[in-house]
TORGU-600747 format. One record per residue (C-alpha): residue number from 1; y, z, x. Coordinates in Angstrom, 3 decimals. Layout:
<sites>
SITE     k          v          w          u
SITE   NUM          Y          Z          X
...
</sites>
This chain:
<sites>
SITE     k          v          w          u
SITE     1      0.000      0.000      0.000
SITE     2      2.500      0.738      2.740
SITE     3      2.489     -2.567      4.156
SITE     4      2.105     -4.591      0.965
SITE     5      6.095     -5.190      0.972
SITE     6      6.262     -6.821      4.163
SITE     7      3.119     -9.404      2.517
SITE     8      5.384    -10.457     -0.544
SITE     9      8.551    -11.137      1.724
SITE    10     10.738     -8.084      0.660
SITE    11     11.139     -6.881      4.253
SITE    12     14.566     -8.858      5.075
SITE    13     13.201    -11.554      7.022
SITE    14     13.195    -14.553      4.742
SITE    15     12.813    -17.913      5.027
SITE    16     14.299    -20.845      3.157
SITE    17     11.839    -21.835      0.648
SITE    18     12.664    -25.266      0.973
SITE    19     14.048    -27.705      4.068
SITE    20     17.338    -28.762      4.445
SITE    21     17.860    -32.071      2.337
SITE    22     19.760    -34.894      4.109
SITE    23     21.216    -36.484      1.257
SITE    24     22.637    -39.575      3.273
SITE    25     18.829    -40.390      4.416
SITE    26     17.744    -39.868      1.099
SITE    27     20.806    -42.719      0.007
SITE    28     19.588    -45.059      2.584
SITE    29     16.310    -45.017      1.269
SITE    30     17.036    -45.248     -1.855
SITE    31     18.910    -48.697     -1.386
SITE    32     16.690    -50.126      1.388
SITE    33     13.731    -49.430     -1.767
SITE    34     16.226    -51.263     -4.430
SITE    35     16.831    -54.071     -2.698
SITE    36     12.897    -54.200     -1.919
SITE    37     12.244    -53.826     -5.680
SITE    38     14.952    -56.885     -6.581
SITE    39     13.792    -58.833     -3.396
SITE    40      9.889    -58.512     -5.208
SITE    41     10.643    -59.003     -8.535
SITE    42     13.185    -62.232     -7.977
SITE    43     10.030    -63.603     -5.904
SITE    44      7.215    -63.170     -8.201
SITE    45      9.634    -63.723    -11.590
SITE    46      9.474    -67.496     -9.226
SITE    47      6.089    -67.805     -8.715
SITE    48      5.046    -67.032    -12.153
SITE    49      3.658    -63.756    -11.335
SITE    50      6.073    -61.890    -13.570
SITE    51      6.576    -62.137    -17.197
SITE    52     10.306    -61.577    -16.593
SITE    53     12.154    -60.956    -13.210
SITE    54     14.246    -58.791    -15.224
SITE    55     13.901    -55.306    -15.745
</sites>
């Protein structure tokens, strides 16, 4: 029982529960993937692939 505290975290030394987000990676990626996902669809919506290349 005495050291059951220090198991659960309630002795002072916590940690973040989560990283640090960088939100300006997290941008990037989210345009370089849009411009994938236009890139794809304009292709196939070409080829026939795609009943419509729009969304």
């Amino acid at each position: 029982m005495e050291g059951a505290a220090g198991v659960f975290g309630s002795d002072g030394h916590s940690e973040p529960a989560e990283p640090a987000i960088d939100v300006k990676t997290l941008h990037a990626k989210i345009g370089e993937l849009t411009l994938v996902i236009d890139f794809l669809s304009g292709a196939l919506g070409k080829a026939g692939l795609l009943p419509s290349a729009k969304r």
